[in-house]
C-alpha positions as CSV (number, residue, x, y, z in Angstrom):
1,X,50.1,114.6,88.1
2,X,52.1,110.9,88.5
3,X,55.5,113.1,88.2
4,X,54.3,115.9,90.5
5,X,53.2,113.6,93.1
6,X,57.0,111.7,93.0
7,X,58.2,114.8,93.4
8,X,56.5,116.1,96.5
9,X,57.1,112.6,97.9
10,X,61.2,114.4,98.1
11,X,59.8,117.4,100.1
12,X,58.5,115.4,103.2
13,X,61.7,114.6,105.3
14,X,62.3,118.4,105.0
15,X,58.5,119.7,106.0
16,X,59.5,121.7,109.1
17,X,61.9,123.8,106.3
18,X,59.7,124.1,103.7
19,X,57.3,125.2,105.9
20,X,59.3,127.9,107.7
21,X,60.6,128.6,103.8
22,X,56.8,129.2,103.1
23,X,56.1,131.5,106.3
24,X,59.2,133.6,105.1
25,X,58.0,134.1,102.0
26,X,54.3,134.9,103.6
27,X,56.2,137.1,105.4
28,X,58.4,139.3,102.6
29,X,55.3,139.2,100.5
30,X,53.3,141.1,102.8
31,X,55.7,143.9,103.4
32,X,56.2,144.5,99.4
33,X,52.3,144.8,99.6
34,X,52.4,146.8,102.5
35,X,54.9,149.8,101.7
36,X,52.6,151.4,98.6
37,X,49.8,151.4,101.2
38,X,51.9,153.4,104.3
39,X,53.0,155.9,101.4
40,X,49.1,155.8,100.7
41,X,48.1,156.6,104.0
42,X,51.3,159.2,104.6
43,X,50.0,161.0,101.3
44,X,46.7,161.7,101.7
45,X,46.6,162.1,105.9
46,X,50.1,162.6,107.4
47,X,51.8,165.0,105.4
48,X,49.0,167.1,104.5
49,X,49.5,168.2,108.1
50,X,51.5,171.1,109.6
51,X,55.4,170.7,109.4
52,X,56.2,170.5,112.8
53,X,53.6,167.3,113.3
54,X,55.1,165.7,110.6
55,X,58.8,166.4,111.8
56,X,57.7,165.1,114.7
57,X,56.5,161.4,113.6
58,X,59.2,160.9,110.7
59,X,61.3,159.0,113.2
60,X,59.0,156.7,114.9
61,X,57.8,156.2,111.2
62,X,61.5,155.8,110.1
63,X,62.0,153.4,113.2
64,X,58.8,151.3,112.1
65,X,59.8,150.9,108.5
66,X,63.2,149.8,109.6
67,X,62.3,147.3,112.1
68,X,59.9,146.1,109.1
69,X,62.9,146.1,107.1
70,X,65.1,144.2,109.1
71,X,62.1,141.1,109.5
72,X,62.0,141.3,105.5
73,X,66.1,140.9,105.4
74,X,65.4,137.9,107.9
75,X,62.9,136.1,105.8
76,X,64.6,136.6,102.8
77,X,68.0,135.4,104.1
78,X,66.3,132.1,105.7
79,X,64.4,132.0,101.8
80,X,68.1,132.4,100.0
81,X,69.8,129.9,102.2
82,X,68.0,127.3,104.1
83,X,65.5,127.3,100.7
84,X,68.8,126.5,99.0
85,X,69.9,123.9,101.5
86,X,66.4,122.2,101.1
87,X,66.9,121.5,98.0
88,X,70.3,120.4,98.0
89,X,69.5,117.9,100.4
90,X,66.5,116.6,98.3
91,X,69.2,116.4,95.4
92,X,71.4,114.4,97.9
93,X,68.3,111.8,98.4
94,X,67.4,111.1,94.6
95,X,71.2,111.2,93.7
96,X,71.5,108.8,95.9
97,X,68.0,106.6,95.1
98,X,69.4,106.7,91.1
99,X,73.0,105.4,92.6
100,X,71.0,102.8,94.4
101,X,68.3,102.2,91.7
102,X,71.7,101.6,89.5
103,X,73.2,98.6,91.9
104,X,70.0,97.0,91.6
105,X,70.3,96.7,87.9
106,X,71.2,93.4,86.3
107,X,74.2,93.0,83.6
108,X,71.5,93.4,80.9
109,X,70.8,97.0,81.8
110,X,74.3,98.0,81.3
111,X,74.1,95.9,78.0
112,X,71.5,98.0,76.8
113,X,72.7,101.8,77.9
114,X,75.9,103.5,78.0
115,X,77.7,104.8,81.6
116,X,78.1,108.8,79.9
117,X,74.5,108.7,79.8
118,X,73.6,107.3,83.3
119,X,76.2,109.7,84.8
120,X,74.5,113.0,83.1
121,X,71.4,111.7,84.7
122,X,73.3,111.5,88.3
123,X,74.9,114.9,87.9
124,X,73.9,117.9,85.8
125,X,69.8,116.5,85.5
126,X,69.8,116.6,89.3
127,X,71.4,119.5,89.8
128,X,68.4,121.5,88.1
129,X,66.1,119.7,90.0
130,X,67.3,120.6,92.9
131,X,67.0,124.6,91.7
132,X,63.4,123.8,90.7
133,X,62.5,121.8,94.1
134,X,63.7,124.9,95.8
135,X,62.8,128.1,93.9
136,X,59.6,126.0,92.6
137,X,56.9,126.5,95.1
138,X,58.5,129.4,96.8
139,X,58.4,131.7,93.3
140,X,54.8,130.4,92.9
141,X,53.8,130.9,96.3
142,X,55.2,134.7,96.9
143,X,54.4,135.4,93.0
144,X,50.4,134.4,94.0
145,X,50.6,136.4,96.9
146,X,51.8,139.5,95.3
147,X,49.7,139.3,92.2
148,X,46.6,138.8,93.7
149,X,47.6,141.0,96.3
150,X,48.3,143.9,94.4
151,X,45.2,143.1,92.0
152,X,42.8,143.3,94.7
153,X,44.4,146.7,96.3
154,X,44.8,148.1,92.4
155,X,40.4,146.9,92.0
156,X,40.0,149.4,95.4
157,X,42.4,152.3,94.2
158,X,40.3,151.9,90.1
159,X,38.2,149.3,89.0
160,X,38.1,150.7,84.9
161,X,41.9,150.7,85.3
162,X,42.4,147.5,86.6
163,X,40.2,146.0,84.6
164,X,41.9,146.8,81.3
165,X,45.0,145.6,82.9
166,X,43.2,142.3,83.3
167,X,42.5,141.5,80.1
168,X,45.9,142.4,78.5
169,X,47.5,140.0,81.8
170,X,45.2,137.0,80.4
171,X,46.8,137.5,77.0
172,X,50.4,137.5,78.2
173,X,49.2,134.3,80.3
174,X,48.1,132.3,76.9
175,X,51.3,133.4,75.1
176,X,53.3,132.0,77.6
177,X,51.3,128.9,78.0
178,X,52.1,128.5,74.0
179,X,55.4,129.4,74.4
180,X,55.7,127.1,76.9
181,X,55.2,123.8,75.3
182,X,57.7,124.3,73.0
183,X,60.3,125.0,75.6
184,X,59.5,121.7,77.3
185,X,59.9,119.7,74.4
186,X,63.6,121.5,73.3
187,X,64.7,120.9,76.8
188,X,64.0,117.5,76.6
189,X,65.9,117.5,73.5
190,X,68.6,119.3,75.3
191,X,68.6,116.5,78.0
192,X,69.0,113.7,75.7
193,X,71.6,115.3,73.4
194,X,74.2,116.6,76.3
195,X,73.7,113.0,77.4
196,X,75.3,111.6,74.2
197,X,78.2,114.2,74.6
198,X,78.8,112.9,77.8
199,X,78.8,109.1,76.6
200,X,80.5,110.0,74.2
201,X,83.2,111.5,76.2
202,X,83.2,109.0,78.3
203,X,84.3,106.3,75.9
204,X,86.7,108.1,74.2
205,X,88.6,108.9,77.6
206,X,88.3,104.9,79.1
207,X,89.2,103.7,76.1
208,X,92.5,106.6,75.2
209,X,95.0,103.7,75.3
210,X,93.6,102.0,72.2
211,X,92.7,105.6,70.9
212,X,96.5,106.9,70.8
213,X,97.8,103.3,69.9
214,X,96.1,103.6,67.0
215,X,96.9,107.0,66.4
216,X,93.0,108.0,65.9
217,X,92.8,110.9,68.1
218,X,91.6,112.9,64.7
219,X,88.7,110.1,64.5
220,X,87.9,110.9,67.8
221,X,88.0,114.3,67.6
222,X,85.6,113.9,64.7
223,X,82.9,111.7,66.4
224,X,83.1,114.1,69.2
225,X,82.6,117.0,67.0
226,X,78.7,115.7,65.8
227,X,78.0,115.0,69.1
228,X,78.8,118.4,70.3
229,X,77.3,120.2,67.2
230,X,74.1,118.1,67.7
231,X,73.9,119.5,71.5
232,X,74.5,123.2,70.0
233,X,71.5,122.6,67.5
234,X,69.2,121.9,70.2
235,X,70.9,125.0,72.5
236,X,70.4,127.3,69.6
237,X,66.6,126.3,69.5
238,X,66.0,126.7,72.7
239,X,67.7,130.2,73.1
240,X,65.6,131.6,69.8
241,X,62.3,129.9,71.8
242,X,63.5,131.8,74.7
243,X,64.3,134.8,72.7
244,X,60.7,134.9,71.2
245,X,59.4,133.9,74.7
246,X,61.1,136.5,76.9
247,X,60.9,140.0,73.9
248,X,57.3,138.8,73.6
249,X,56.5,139.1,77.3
250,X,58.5,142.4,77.7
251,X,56.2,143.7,75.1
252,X,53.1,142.8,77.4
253,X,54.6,144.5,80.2
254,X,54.8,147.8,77.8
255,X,52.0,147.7,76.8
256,X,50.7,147.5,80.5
257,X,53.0,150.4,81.3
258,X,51.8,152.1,78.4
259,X,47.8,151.1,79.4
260,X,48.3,152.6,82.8
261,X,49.7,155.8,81.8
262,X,47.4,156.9,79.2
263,X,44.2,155.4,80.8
264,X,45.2,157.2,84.2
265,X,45.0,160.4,82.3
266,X,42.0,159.8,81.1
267,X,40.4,159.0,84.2
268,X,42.1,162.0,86.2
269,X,40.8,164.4,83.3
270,X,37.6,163.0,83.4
271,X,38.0,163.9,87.6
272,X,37.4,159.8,88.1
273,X,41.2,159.5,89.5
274,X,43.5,161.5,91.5
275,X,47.0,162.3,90.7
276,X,48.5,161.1,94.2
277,X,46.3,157.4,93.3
278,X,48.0,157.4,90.0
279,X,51.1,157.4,91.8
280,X,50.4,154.5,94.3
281,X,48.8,152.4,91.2
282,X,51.9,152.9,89.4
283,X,53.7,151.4,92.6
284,X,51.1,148.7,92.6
285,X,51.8,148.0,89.0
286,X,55.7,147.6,89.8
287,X,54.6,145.4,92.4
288,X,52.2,142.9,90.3
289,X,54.8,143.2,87.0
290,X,57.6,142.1,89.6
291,X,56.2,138.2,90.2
292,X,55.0,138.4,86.7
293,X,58.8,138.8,86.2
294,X,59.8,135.9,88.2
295,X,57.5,133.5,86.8
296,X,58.7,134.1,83.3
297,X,62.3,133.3,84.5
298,X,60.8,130.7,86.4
299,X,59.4,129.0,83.3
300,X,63.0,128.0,81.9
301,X,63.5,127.0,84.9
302,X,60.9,125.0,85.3
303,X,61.3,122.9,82.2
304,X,64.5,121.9,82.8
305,X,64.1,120.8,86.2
306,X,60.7,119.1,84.5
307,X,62.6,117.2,81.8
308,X,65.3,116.1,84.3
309,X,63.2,114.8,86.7
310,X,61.2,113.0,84.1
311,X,64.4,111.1,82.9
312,X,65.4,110.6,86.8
313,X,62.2,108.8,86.9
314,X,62.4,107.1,83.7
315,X,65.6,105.0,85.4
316,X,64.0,104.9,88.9
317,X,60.6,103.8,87.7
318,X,62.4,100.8,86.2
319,X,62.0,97.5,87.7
320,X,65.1,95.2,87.9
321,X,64.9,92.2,86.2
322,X,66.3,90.4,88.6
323,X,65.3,91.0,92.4
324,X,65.0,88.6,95.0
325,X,61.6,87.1,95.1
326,X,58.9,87.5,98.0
327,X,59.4,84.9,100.6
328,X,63.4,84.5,99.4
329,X,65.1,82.9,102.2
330,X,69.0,83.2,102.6
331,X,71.4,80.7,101.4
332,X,73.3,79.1,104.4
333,X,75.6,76.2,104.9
334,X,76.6,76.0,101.3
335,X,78.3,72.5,100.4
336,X,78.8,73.3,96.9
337,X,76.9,71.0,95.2
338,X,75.7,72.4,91.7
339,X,72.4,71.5,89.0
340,X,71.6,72.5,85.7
341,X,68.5,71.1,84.7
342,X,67.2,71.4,81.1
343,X,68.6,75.4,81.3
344,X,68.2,77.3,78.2
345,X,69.2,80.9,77.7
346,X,69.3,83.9,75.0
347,X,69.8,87.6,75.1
348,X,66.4,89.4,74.7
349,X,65.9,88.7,71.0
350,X,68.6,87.3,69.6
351,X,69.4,83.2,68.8
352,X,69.6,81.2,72.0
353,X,73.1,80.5,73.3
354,X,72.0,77.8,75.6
355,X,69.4,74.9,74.5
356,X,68.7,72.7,77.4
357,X,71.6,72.0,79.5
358,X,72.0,69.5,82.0
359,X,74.9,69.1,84.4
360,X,76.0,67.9,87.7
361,X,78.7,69.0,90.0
362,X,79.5,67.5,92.9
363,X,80.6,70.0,96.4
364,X,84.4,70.2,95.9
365,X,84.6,69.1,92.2
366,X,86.6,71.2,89.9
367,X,84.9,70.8,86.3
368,X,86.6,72.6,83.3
369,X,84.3,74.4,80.7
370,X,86.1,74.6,76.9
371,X,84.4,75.0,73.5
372,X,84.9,78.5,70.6
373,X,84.4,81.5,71.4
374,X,80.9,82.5,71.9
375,X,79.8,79.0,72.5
376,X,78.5,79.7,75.9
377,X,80.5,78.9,78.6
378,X,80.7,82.3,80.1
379,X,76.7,82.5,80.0
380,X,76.5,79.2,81.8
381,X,78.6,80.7,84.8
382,X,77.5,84.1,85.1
383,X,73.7,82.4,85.5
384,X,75.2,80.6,88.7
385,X,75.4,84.0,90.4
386,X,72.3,85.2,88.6
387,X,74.0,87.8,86.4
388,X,71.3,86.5,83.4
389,X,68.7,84.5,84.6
390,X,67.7,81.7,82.7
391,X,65.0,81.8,79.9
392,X,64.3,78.0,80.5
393,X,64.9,74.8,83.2
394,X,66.5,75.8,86.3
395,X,70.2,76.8,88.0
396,X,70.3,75.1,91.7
397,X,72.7,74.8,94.3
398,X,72.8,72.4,97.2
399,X,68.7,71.4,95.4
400,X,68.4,75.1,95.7
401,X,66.6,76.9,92.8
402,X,69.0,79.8,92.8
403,X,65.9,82.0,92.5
404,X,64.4,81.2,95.0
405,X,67.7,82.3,97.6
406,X,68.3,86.0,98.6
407,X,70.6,87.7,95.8
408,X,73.4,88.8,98.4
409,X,73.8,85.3,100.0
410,X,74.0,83.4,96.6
411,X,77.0,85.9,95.5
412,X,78.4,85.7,99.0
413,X,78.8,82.0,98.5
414,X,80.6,82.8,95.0
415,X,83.7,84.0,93.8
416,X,84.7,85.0,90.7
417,X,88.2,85.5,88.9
418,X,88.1,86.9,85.2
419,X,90.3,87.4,82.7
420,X,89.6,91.2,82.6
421,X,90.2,92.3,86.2
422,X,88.9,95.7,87.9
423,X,90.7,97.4,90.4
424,X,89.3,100.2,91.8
425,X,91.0,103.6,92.0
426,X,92.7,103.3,95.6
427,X,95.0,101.3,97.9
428,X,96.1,97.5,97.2
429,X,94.9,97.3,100.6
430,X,91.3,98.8,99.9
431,X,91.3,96.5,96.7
432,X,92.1,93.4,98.2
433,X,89.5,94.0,101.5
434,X,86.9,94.6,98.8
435,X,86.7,91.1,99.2
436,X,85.8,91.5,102.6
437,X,85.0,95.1,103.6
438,X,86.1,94.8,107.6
439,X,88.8,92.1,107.4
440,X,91.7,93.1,109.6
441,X,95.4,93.5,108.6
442,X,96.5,90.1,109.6
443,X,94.0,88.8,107.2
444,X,94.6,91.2,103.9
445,X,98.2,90.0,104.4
446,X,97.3,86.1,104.4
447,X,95.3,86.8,101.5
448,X,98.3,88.5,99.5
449,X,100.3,85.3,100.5
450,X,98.0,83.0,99.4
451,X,98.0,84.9,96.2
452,X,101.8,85.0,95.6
453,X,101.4,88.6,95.7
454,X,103.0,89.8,99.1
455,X,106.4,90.2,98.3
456,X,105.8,92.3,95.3
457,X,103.7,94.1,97.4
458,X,106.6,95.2,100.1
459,X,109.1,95.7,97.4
460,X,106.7,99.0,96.8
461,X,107.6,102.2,98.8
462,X,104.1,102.1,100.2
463,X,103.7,98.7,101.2
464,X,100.0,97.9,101.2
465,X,99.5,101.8,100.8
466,X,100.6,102.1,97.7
467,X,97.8,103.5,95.0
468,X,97.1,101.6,92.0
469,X,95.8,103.9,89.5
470,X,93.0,104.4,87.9
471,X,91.6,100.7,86.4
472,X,95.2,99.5,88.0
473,X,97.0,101.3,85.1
474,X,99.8,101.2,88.0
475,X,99.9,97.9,87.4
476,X,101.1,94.6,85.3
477,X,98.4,92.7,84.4
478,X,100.0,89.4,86.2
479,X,99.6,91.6,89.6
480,X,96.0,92.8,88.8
481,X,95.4,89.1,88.6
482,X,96.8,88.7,91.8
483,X,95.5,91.1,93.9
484,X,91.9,89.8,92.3
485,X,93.1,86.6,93.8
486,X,93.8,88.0,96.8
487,X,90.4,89.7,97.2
488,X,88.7,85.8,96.4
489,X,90.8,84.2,99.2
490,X,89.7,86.9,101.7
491,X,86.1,86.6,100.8
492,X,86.5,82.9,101.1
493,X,83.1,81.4,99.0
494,X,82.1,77.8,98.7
495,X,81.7,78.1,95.1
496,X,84.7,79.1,93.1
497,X,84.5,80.5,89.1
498,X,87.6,81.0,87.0
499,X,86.6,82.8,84.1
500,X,89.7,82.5,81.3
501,X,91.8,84.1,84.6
502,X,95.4,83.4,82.8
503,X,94.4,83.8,79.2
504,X,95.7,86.9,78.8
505,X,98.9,86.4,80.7
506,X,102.7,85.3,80.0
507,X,104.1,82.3,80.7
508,X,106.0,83.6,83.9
509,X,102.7,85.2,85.2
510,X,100.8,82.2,84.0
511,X,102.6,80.3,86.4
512,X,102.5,81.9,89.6
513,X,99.1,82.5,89.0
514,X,98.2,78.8,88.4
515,X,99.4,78.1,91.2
516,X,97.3,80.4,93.5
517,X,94.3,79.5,91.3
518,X,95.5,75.8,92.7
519,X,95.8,76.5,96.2
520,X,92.6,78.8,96.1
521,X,90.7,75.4,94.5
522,X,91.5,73.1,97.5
523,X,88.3,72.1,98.8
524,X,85.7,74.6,96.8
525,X,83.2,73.6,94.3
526,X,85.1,75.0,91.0
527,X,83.8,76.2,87.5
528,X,87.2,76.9,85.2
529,X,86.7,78.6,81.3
530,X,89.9,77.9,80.0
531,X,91.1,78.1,76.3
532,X,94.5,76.9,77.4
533,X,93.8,73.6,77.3
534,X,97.2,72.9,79.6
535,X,96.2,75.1,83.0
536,X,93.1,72.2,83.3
537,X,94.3,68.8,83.0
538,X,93.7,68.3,86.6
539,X,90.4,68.9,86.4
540,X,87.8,66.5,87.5
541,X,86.1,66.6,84.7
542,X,86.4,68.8,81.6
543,X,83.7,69.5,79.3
544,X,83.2,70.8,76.0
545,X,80.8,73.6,75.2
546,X,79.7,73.7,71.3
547,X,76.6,75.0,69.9
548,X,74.4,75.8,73.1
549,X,74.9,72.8,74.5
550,X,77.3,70.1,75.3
551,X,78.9,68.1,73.1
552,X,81.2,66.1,74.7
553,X,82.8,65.6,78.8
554,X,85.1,63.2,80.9
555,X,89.0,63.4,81.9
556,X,91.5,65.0,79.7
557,X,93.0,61.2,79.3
558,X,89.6,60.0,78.1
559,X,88.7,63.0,76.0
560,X,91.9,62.4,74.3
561,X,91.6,59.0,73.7
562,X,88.0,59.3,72.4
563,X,89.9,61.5,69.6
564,X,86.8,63.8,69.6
565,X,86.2,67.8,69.5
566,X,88.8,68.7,72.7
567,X,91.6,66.3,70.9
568,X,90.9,68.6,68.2
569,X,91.6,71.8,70.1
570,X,94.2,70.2,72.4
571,X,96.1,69.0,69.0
572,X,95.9,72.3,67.9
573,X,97.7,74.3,70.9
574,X,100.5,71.5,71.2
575,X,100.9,69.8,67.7
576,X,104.6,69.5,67.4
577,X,105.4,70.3,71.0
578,X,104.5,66.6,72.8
579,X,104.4,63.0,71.4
């Protein structure tokens, strides 16, 4: 009842159609129940009269049933298309509360589940949903209407008759109610497992560079293969459950058929019936097997529409673990100024990666974070912005606990250069303004000089126009690095992090980049992760990451002097190349 009540909650901007979709379907109901009874009437008084009175009324009857003919084309039309166009809409709204539920997600959501899967619940889930929330109540509603419609008139026309067809309805009813159950839970099934083709589809197609560099095209071929056979198990259950489900309900509606013709004889040999009322009854029976009909149809199509909904509800239900808190008041007139106070931090269950970290920054400081891999340093930045949240102590900025600020005004005051830039599939221009969505032309440019990145830009036959690619595959990755420079300078944050940004580059790249990176620094509050120990010698103060916590920090002159951990690593990179 939960789920049923979510879903109605969809119906409610769109009352006035559903409620004109309803009346339409009041409406063709009624005339299906009304034509047996005019051929009644016309039977037993009409044309048992003279020819020429008959002759006579044919047309105005012929004009009435057409005009009744042409309402029921009206109704059904409005039924087919604005019934349809209701529930595309309502599609359109929880597509597009799963794209926001999505957004609110933190990093550790998207840790846990894979993109393929969230994208078959944004597409083909909602798309039967959308058939359900608009064939749904109108197939119950007219299906009602006709049933117990055409039961009451088939009670009035023989009662022993009807009667017997009762009983062998309520035993079609509980063998679809069995058959039922097990449909929901093989659709289900069916959800889940074209969900994993689709992940898997998904990797394999982002990740096709690796997949033909190593030449494992076969291997992927392979992994695809048991996803797709596991999806055709659960098809093939599904259609043998229908199979049983459907061949056993036709046999019910023979053995209706077959009920009404022999007990009919009976009752006109025993003088209880007449032959003209065998004739509407078997009109009747057409008419109450018909919804009988629909609902059957209806059932497959209610179960998947159930089980998608259900999983749409599953993400939407979710809470975000991280959400701005009641009374969260906006972060303004950032100076920069930074606090870590006794933070600790670990990834749901496994061993802590932080363990009571304290540091300082002072507004305009540029502190360098080094240390191995998987010592932390990331983790420590991405709980500035409130990526992860801390498990322990607390992040603050300007004596701000960064918890206790609005999530969009704590990122607004950050930006963030990585060693793995995104570009999105588009324009450099659209990719640079993602910085700042309505900046003008004058400032995009300023932003692509600042970056270094303007003259390569008009050396390309589209300017600022050009596209990019998907990922930026258009791209070296020098100019990706660029143009994510270019989108920082435009969004122009107090607080600056530079996240291994030049790692991955060469040393011509390296340097124009540096020097942006430098020119972006001037005057901002700056958090570098650097493994080349050269790019940070400037820095204010370096500090060295090990074990969860920190080992050792100062100047690049002191640390060296103190011949500790960082003279270690700096020996490493230049041994041989300085004295």
């Amino acid at each position: 009842m939960s789920i049923l009540k979510k879903f109605i909650h969809y119906y409610k901007p769109y009352r006035g159609l559903f409620y004109t979709d309803m009346f339409c379907a009041l409406v063709v109901s009624a005339i299906d129940l009304a034509f047996p009874q005019i051929l009644n009437y016309l039977t037993r008084d009409l044309f048992t009269r003279g020819p020429a009175e008959i002759v006579s009324r044919l047309g105005w009857i012929g004009a009435g049933l057409i005009v009744m003919y042409l309402i029921r084309f009206g109704g059904q039309y409005y039924i087919t298309s604005w019934g349809h166009v209701m529930g595309a809409r309502m599609e359109s709204d929880m597509r597009q509360d799963l794209f926001d539920q999505y957004q609110r997600f933190s990093f550790s959501y998207y840790d846990r589940n894979n993109t393929g899967e969230m994208m078959s619940k944004l597409v083909s889930d909602l798309f039967d949903i959308s058939e359900l929330a608009h064939h749904g109540p109108e197939n119950i509603f007219i299906s009602a209407l006709k049933i117990f419609g055409s039961f009451a008139l088939l009670l009035m026309i023989n009662v022993q008759m009807t009667l017997i067809l009762f009983v062998i309805t309520m035993l079609m009813v509980g063998f679809s109610f069995q058959q039922n159950r097990k449909m929901r839970t093989v659709f289900m099934e069916n959800r889940k497992k074209i969900a994993k083709v689709n992940s898997r589809v998904q990797d394999s197609l982002s990740g096709i560079r690796v997949v033909k560099s190593f030449a494992n095209e076969d291997l992927e071929r392979q992994k695809f293969c048991g996803s797709n056979l596991e999806f055709l198990d659960t098809k093939e259950d599904s259609y043998r459950i229908m199979g049983s489900f459907h061949a056993g309900n036709a046999l019910f509606q023979g053995l209706l058929y077959t009920t009404v013709l022999v007990s009919g004889g009976f009752f006109i040999a025993q003088g209880t019936l007449r032959v003209t009322d065998l004739a509407v009854y078997a009109l009747y029976i057409g008419i109450f097997m018909n919804p009988i009909d629909v609902l059957i149809n209806f059932t497959e199509q209610f179960q998947k529409g159930y089980s998608g909904f259900k999983r749409f509800m599953e993400v939407v239900t979710t809470e975000p673990e991280i959400a701005d808190k009641e009374g969260a008041a906006p972060l303004a007139e950032v100076r920069g100024e930074l606090s870590y106070r006794d933070v600790s931090f670990q990834y749901d269950e496994s061993a802590e990666v932080l363990n009571e970290v304290n540091l300082s920054i002072a507004a305009g400081q540029t502190v360098a974070l080094v240390g191995p891999s998987g010592g932390g340093k990331t983790t420590l930045c991405s709980l500035l912005p409130r990526f992860y949240d801390v498990t322990g102590g607390a992040v603050l900025i300007d004596g701000q606990d960064v918890r206790d600020v609005t999530l969009k005004s704590l990122r607004r005051a950050i930006g963030i250069v990585q060693q793995d830039v995104y570009m999105f599939a588009g324009t450099i221009r659209e990719n640079i303004a993602y910085g700042k969505p309505d900046a003008g032309e004058a400032e995009i440019i300023e932003a692509a000089k600042n970056a270094n990145i303007h003259d390569f830009i008009m050396s390309l036959p589209d300017g600022y126009d050009s596209y990019v690619g998907e990922r930026g595959t258009r791209l070296s990755g020098g100019q990706k690095q660029r143009l994510a420079i270019a989108r920082v300078f435009l969004k122009n944050p107090r607080i600056l992090i530079l996240d291994e940004a030049t790692s991955a580059l060469d040393n011509e790249s390296e340097r124009y980049i540096q020097a942006s990176l430098e020119r972006l620094s001037r005057g901002r509050t700056t958090i570098v992760v650097a493994h080349r120990l050269s790019t940070i010698r400037n820095a204010d103060e370096i500090i060295v990451i090990s074990r969860g916590g920190i080992a050792e920090r100062g100047t690049h002159e002191a640390l060296l002097a103190r011949n500790g951990l960082y003279a270690k690593y700096y020996n490493m990179q230049f041994e041989g190349l300085e004295e």
